[in-house]
Structures are given as C-alpha cells and as structure tokens.
C-alpha positions as CSV (number, residue, x, y, z in Angstrom):
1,X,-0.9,3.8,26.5
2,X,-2.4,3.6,23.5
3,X,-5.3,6.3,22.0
4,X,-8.3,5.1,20.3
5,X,-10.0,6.4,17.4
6,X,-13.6,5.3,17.1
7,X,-14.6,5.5,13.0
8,X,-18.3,6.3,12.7
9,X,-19.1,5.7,8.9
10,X,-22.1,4.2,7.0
11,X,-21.8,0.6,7.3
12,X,-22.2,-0.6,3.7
13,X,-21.8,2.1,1.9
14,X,-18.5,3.6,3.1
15,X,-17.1,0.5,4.8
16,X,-14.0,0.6,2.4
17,X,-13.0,3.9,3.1
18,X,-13.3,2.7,6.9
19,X,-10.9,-0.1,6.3
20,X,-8.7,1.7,4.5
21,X,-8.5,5.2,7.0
22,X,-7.9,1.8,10.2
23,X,-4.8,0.8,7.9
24,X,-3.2,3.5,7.6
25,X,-4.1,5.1,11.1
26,X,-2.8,1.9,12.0
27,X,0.4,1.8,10.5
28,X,1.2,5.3,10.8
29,X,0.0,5.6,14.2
30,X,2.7,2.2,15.2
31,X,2.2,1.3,18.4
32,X,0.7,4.8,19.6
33,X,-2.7,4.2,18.0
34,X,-6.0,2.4,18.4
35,X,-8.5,2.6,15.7
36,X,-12.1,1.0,16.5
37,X,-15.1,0.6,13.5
38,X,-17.7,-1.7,13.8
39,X,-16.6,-4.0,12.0
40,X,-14.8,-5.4,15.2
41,X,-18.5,-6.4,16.8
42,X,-18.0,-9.8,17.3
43,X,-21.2,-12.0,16.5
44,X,-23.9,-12.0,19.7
45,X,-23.0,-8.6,20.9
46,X,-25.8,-5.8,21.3
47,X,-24.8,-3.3,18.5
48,X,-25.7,-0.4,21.1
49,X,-23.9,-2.0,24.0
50,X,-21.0,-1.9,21.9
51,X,-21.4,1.4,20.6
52,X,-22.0,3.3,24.0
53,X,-19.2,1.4,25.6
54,X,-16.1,1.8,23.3
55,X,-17.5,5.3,21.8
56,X,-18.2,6.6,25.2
57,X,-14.4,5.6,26.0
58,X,-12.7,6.9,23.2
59,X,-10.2,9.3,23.1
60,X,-11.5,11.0,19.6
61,X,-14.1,10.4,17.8
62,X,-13.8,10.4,14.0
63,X,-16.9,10.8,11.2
64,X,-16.6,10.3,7.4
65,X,-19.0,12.2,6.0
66,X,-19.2,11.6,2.1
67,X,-23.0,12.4,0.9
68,X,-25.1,15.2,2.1
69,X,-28.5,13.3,0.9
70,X,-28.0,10.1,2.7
71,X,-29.3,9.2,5.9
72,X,-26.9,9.7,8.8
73,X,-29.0,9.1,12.1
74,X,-27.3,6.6,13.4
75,X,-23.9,8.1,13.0
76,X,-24.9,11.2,14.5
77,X,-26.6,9.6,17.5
78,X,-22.8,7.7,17.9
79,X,-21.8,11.3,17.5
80,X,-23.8,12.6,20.3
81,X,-23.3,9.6,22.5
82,X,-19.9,11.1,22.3
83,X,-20.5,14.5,23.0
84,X,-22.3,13.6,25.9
85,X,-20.3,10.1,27.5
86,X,-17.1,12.6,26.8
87,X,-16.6,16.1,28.9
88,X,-13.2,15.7,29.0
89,X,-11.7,19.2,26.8
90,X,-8.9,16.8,25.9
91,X,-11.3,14.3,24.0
92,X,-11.9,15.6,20.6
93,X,-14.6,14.9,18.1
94,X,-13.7,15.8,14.6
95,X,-15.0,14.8,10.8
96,X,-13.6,14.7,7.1
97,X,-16.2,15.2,4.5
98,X,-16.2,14.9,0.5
99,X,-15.5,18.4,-0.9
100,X,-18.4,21.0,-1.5
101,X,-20.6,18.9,1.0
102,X,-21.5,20.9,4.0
103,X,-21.4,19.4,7.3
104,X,-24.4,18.4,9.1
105,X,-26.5,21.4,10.6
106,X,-25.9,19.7,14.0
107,X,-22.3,19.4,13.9
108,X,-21.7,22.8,11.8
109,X,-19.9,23.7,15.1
110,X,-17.1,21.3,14.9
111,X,-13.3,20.8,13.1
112,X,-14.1,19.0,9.7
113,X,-11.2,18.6,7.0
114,X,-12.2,18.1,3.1
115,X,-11.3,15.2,2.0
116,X,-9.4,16.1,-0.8
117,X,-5.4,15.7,-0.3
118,X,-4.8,19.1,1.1
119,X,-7.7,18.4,4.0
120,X,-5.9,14.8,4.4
121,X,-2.4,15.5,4.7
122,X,-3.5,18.3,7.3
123,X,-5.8,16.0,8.9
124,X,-2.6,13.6,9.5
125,X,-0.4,16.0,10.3
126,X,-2.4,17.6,13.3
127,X,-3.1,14.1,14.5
128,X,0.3,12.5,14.0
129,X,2.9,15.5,14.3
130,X,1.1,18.1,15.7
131,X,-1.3,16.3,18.0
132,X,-3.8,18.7,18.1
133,X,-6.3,15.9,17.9
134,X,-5.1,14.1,21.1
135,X,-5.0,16.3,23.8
136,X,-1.3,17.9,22.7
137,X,-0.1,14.8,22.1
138,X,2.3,14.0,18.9
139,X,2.0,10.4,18.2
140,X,4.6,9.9,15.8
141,X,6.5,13.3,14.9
142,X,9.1,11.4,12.9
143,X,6.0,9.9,10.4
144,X,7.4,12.3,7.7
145,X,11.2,11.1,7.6
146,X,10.9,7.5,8.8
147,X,7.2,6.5,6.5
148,X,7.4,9.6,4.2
149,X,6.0,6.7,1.2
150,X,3.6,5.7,3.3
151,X,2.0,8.7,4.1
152,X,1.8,10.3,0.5
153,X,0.6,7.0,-0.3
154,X,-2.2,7.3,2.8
155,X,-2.9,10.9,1.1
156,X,-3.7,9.5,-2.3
157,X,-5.5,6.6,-1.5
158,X,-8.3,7.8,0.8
159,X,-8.3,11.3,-0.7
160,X,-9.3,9.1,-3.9
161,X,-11.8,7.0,-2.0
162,X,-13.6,10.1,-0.8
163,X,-13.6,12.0,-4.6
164,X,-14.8,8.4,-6.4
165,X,-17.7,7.9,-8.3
166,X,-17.4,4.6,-9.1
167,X,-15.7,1.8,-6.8
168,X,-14.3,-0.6,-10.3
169,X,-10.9,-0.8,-11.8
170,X,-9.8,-1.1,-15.0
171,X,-6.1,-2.5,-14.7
172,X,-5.0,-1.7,-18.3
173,X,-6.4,2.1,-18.7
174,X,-3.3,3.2,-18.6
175,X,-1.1,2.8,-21.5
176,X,2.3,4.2,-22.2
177,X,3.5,4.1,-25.3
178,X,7.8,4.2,-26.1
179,X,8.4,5.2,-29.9
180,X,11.6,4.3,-31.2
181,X,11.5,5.6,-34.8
182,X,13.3,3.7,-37.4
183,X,16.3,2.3,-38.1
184,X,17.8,2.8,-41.8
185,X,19.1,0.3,-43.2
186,X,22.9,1.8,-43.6
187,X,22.8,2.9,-40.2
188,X,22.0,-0.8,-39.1
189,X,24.7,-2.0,-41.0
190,X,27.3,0.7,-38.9
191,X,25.2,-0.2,-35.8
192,X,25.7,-4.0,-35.7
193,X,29.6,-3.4,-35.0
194,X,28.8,-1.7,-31.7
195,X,28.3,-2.9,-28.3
196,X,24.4,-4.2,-27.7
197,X,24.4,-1.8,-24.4
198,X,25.5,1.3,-26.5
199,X,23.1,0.7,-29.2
200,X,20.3,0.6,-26.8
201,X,21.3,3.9,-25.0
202,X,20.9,5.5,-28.9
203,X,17.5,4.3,-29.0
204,X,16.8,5.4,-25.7
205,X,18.3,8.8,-26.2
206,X,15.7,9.3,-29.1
207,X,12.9,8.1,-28.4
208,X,9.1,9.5,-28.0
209,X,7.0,8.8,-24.3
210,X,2.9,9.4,-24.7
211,X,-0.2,8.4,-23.2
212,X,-3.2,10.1,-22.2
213,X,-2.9,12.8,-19.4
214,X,-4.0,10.5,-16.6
215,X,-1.6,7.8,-17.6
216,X,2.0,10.6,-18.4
217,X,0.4,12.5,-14.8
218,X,1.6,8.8,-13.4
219,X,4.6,9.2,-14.4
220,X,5.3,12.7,-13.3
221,X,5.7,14.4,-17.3
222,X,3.4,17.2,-18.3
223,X,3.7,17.2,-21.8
224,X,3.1,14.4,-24.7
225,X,5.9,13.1,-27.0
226,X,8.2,13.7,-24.4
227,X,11.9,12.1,-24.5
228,X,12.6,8.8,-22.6
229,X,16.0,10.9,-20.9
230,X,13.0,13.1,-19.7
231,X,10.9,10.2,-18.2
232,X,13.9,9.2,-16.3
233,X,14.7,12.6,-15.7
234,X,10.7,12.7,-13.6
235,X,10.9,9.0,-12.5
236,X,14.0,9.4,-10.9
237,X,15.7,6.0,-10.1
238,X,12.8,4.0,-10.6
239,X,14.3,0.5,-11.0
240,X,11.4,-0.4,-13.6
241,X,13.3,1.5,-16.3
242,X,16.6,-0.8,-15.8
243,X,14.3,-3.2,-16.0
244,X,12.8,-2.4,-19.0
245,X,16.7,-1.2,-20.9
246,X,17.7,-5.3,-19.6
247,X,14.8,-6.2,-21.8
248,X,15.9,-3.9,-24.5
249,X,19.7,-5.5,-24.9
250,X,18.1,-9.1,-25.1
251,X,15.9,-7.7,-28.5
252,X,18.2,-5.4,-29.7
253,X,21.2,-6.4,-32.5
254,X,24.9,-6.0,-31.8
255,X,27.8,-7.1,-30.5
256,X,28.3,-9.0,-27.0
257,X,26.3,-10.9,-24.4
258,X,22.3,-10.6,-25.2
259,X,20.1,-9.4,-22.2
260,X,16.8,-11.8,-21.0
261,X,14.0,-11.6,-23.8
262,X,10.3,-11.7,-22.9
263,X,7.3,-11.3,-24.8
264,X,5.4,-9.9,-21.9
265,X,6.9,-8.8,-18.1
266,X,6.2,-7.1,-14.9
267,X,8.6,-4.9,-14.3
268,X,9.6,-3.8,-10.7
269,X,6.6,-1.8,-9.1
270,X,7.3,2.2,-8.1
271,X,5.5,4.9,-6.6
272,X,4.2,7.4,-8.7
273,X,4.1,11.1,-8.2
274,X,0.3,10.9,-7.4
275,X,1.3,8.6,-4.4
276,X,0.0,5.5,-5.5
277,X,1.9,2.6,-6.5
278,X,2.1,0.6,-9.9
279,X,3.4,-2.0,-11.6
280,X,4.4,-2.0,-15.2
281,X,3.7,-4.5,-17.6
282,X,5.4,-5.2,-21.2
283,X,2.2,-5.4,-22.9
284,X,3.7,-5.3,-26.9
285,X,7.2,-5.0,-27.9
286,X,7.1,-4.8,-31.7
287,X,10.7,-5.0,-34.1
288,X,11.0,-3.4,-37.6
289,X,14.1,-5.0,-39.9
290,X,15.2,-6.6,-36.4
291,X,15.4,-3.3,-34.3
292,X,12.4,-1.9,-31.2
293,X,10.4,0.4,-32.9
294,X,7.3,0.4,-30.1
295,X,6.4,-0.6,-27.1
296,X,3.7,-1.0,-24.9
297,X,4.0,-0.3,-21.1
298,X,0.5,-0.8,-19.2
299,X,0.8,0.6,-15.8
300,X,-1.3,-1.8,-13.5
301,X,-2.1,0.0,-10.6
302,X,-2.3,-1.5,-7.0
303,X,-4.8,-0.6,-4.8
304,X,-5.8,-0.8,-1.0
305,X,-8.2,-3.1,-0.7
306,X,-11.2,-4.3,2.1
307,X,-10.9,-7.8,3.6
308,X,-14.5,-8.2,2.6
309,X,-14.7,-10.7,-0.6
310,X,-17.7,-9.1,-1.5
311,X,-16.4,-5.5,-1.8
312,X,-13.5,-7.0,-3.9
313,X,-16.3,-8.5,-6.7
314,X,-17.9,-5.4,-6.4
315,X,-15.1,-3.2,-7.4
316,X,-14.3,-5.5,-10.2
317,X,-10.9,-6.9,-8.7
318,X,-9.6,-10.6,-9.8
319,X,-10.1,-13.0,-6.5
320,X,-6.5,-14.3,-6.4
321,X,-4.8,-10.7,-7.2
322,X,-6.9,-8.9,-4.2
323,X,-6.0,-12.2,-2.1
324,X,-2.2,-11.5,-2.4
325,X,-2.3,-8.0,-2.6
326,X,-4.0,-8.3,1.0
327,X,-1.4,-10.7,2.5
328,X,1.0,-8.3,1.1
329,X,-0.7,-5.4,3.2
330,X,-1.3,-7.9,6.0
331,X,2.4,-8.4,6.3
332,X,3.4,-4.8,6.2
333,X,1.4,-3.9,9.0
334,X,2.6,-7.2,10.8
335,X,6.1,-6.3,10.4
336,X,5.7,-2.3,11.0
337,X,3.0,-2.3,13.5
338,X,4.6,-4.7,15.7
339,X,8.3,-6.1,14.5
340,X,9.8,-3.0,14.0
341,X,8.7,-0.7,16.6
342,X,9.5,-3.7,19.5
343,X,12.9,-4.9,18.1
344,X,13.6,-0.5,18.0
345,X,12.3,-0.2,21.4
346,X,14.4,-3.3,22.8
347,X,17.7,-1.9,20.9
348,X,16.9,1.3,22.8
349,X,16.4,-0.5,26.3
350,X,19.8,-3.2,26.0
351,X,21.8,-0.1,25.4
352,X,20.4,2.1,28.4
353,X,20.4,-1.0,30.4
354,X,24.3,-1.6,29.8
355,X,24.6,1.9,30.7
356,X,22.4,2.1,34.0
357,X,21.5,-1.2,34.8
358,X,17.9,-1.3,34.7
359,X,15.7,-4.0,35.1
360,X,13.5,-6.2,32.7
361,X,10.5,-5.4,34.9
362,X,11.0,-1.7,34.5
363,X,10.5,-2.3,30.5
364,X,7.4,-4.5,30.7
365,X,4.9,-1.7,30.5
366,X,6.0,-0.6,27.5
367,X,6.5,-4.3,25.7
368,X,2.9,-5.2,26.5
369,X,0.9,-2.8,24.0
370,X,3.1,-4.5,21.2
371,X,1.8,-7.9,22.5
372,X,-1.7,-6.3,22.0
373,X,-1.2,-5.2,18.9
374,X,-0.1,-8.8,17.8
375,X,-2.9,-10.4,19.1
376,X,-4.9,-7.7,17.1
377,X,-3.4,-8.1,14.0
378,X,-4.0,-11.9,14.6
379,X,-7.8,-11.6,15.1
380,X,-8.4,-9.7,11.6
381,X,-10.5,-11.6,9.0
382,X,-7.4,-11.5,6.4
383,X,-5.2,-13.0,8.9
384,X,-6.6,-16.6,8.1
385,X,-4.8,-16.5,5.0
386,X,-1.2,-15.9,7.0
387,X,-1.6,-18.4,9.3
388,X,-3.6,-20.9,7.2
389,X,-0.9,-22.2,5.0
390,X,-3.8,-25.0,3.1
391,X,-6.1,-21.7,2.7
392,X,-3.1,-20.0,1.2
393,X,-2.3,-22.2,-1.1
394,X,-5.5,-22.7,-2.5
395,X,-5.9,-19.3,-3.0
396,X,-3.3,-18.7,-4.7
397,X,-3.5,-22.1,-6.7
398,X,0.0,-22.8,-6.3
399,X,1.4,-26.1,-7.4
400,X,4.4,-26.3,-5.1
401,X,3.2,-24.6,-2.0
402,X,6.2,-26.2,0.2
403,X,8.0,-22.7,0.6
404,X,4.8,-21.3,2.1
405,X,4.6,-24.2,4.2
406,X,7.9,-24.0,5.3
407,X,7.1,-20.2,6.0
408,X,4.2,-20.8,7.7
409,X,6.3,-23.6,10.5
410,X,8.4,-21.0,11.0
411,X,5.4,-18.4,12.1
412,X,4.6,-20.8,14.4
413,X,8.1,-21.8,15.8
414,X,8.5,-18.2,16.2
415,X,5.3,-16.9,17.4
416,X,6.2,-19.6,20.2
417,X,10.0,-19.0,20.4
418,X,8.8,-15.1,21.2
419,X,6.0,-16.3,24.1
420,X,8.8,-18.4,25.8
421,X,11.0,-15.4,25.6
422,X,8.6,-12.8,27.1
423,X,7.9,-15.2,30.1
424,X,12.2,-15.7,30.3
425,X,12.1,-11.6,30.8
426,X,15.5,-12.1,28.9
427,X,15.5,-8.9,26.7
428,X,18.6,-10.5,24.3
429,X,16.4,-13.2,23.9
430,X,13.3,-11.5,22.8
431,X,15.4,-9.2,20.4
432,X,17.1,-12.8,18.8
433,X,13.6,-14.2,18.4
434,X,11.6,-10.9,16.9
435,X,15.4,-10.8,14.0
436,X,14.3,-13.8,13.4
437,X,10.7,-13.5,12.9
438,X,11.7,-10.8,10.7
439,X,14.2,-12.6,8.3
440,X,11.0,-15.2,7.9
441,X,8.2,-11.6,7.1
442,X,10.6,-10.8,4.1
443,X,10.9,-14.2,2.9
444,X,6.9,-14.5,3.0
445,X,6.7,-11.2,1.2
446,X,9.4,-12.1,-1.7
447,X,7.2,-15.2,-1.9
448,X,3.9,-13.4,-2.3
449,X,5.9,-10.4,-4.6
450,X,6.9,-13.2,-7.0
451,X,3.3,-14.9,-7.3
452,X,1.7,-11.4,-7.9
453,X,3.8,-10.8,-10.8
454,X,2.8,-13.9,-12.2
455,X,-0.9,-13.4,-11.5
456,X,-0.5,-9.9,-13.3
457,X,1.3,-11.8,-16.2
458,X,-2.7,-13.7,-16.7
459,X,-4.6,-10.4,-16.7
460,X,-6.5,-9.8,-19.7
461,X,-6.0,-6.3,-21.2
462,X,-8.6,-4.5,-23.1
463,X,-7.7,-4.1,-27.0
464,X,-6.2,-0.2,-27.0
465,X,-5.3,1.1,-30.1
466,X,-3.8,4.8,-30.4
467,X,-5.2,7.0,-33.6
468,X,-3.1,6.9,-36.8
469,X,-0.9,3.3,-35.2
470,X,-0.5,1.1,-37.8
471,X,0.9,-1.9,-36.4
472,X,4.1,-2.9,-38.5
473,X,5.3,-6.3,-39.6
474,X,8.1,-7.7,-37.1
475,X,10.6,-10.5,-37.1
C-alpha cells in the first residue's frame, strides 16, 4: 500500500516548488509513494472538507516553509489538524525551510531540513533509503544506483527553487567560448595534406575554454582559459562534444570525407555537475583564412516546470518550449512511475510462478496500485496534451503531425489492449501489452526530443560580446 505525503505550501506563492517536490516524490517514490497538494481539489469541493479528510489521513505531513514574513495561518492550522487527527508515533510531520529562516515558534519542536542541497539530499535519503519518515519504512533503498541522475537532479532543482530570488530565465546567460588560435599560413599549407579528423584533434588539443564562473561551474572546470582535453577530461563522455568535433570536420580543411556543416545546432543535451540538465547550442562558429578560430556554445538550460500556463509566462518561458518540455516530463513519469515498475514486478512474478506455481490471483494486490497510479497520471492537467493528439499538435505548430497521430492510436490501442489483459488475469499477456506500450513511450519521446531541438534552434539570444573580441572577417 501506498504512503501519502500531504504538501502544505502557500497556494500562489510557492505552488511551483509544490509541483515540482510531487514530481519527483513521485518518480522517486515509484509505486511506493502518494503525494497529495491542493491542487488536486476538484471544482465544488469544500476546501476544508478536503483538507481535514486527506490531511487527517496522511501518513506524513510535509511543510515548505520559504519566508519568515509571510502569512502562514492556514498552513499551520493544516499543520495542527495534523497533529491532532494523527496520534499514531508512526505518522510523522516534518518541514524544509529556506536557509537562515527560523521555523515557526509553534513548530520549533519539530524535524525541519534547510533547503539548500545538503538539507535535500538528507531529506530524500531518510525518506526514501532510510525511512525514517515513514514509520521505518525504506521506500526505495535502491533510488541511489537505479535513479542516481534523477535524484542529483531532484537535489538541484528544488534546492534552487527554495534559494531563488527571481522565478525568470534567461536561456542564453551562459556562454562558452572555444578559442582556436590561428592558423599560419605555412602551417595550412602542411596541414591540407592531412586527414580532416587529425587536423581537427590539433585544434582541439590547443585550444582555450572560458565563460564566466557560473557558466565553466556547468561544465565542471574551475579555472578560465582552460584546455578543451581538460573540458573533456570534467565532462566525461558527454556525447555533446562528439557532437560538436562532427561539426568541426564538416568546417575544417583537409583530406577525406567532410563531416555535416551547420551554422547553428543543438547538440545532445547532458547533465551537468550542478545536477541540472542543458542543452548546447552552436550559437557562432567563425573561420579565419578557412580554418575555426571561435566558437560560441550557449548552454540552454532545461528546467522543471508547473503545468500552470500562467506560472510558465511568469517565469519568462516560451509557450511551445514549456509545452514539450512538459510532455517530455509527463512521459518520464508515465513510463517510470507505472511501465517500468509493473513490467519489473510481472518479470519477477512469471519467474517465481514457473518455479512454485502460484496463482494470478495471489499477484493482484500488488498490480492494482500501478493501475492507480495510471489513472493518476491520466487525471493531471498536462495529461491533455498526451492524449489529445489535435491539442498536441497545435501546440507544437507542427505541419505534419501524422506521427503523433499515429502515436497517439497506439496509446489508445494499448491502454485497451492492457484493460482486456488485466480482466484475462493472463500475466504473459499483460507483460506483451505493457513492452509494447513501452516501445510506443520512446517513440513519443524521440518525437518530442526532435521538436525541442528545433524550437531551441528559434530562440532569440541576447547580443553577448566578451571584452577585448574583435570579431574577425571569415570565409
């Protein structure tokens, strides 16, 4: 059976940082996890009836507390609805707050965590591995090994949404910059008789990596004018930079085939060290005497966002690009909060019923939640927009939306397929139908990967200019 976590939070003011502490509760948690905030009041229901009823029954009780000054009585009357509905010792209410902000007088008493990355990373960890927070309960002690990303990237995100100031982004702030020096003009001559590939690893080997201290903490190198050998050396085997080298070999002069050419690309997103993820984009590639002498990288940054259009204008994020980067999220959590964990648990039960013979019936109990959590997942707001395929496609302003409407038939064949295998109680049968269903998820997301790149390929970048750049005359 599931555990629930009822969020108290301000509604307006820290609704984001609700949403984003239910995703990744949610997908952390898998099937093991509940997490209630009000924005799942449907319309006509009696806020309090709500409130006493599913705070009164949850199993923890969980207050963001980000500003000292502001008026919390109505999430500390949830909070003392709780103490009170709840004598249980194995029901637990517990806070995170914004550093240096003391907790409320009336709850001095109680467990809060900072909500810096230290406080959240030790918040997770007694909750998930630990389960300190759950009566003594671990609810996923493998998070670390089998969603390690996921959770650093969990740290980073709400750790950031707790320290912010301001709620807008702007994509192009970060800017590295790949110096190439130049080429003379005898060693050009002795370089056009090499391999294209060769002559790119010599630029490579010497050239200069900078940016400001925000943008070279992304990619994981303390100091400036650092080599690009180093940046790999941080980065790791980030498959941007092959990316970016194929790019190289299509500009550069030698002998043999000539890689693609572009005047601007997205390159393949990666994780950074800080845990959030990024994609880079060519921004300027400029030539001197027909050889790279500088390019532009700007690292567009990809962030969690609400399902609430509104919050999206308000932190300054273009309507298509939050759109896909939701369905994106939407189908992560589809496929890891309820594909996954059921086609794992089904592998688990055909082999131990080969071995002992067990029943379908004996399994049902612990199918069911993942049914629940399907019909969750179904029921959120951004949901529309994965099984809407005309809303899709207006979003997204697509000319050719047939492959979306082809993957769209195939939710619905298999959302049916997987009902007439549950009522079959063949356990094969389910298994087929959930492969399936999963085969059809990563086709959806290639789709929606491939239009994001192109949406990021229209952003507008601000005009950046480094001190002392003159920009040189190309080919």
């Amino acid at each position: 059976m599931a555990v629930t976590i009822f969020i108290s939070h301000r509604v307006e003011e820290d609704r984001s940082l609700a949403q984003a502490f239910r995703y990744y509760l949610t997908a952390l948690g898998e099937s093991a996890l509940q997490i209630l905030t009000c924005e799942h009041i449907s319309g006509g229901t009696k806020w309090r009836d709500w409130i006493e009823r599913n705070a009164g029954e949850a199993d923890t009780f969980l207050l963001l507390y980000t500003n000292g000054s502001a008026d919390w009585a109505w999430c500390l009357w949830e909070a003392a609805y709780f103490r009170g509905a709840t004598r249980s010792a194995n029901k637990r209410l517990v806070g995170i707050k914004s550093p240096g902000v003391l907790p409320p007088a009336v709850l001095s008493d109680l467990q809060f965590y900072d909500g810096d990355a230290t406080g959240i990373r030790t918040f997770l960890n007694d909750l998930l591995v630990r389960g300190e927070l759950v009566a003594a309960k671990p609810l996923n002690p493998q998070v670390v090994r089998n969603k390690g990303d996921m959770l650093n990237e969990a740290v980073a995100e709400l750790s950031n949404l707790f320290l912010q100031d301001l709620h807008t982004v702007d994509y192009f702030s970060e800017r590295l910059t790949v110096k190439f020096g130049e080429v003379g003009v005898d060693d050009s001559k002795a370089l056009l008789s090499r391999p294209r590939s060769a002559n790119v690893e010599e630029l490579l080997r010497r050239a200069r990596v900078d940016g400001s201290q925000a943008t070279l903490d992304i990619v994981g190198i303390s100091t400036s004018a650092a080599t690009w050998p180093e940046l790999e050396g941080a980065l790791g085997d980030a498959s941007w930079l092959g990316d970016f080298r194929e790019l190289l070999r299509g500009v550069t002069p030698g002998t043999g085939e000539p890689g693609p050419t572009s005047g601007r690309q997205v390159f393949a997103s990666f994780v950074s060290p800080n845990g959030f993820r990024y994609l880079p984009l060519l921004g300027r590639l400029e030539r001197l005497r027909g050889w790279p002498s500088f390019a532009a990288i700007h690292l567009v940054r990809r962030p969690v966002l609400s399902d609430d259009a509104v919050e999206l204008a308000y932190r300054n994020v273009p309507r298509t690009y939050g759109a896909i980067v939701m369905m994106l999220r939407m189908a992560r959590v589809f496929r890891w909060s309820f594909l996954e964990p059921l086609i794992t648990r089904l592998g688990t039960y055909e082999r131990e019923a080969e071995a002992s013979g067990r029943a379908w019936e004996d399994v049902r109990p612990e199918v069911m939640p993942y049914v629940s959590i399907l019909e969750s997942l179904e029921a959120e707001a951004a949901s529309r927009r994965l099984t809407e395929p005309d809303m899709l496609a207006d979003e997204l302003d697509l000319e050719d939306d047939e492959p979306l409407q082809e993957l769209h038939r195939d939710y619905a064949v298999s959302r049916r397929a997987f009902e007439r295998s549950l009522a079959s109680g063949n356990a094969a049968e389910i298994l087929d139908v959930l492969k399936g269903w999963r085969a059809m998820n990563k086709r959806f997301m290639l789709e929606l990967v491939a239009q994001l790149q192109k949406e990021i390929l229209k952003l507008k970048p601000r005009e950046l200019t480094l001190p002392g750049l003159q920009r040189r005359p190309s080919d």
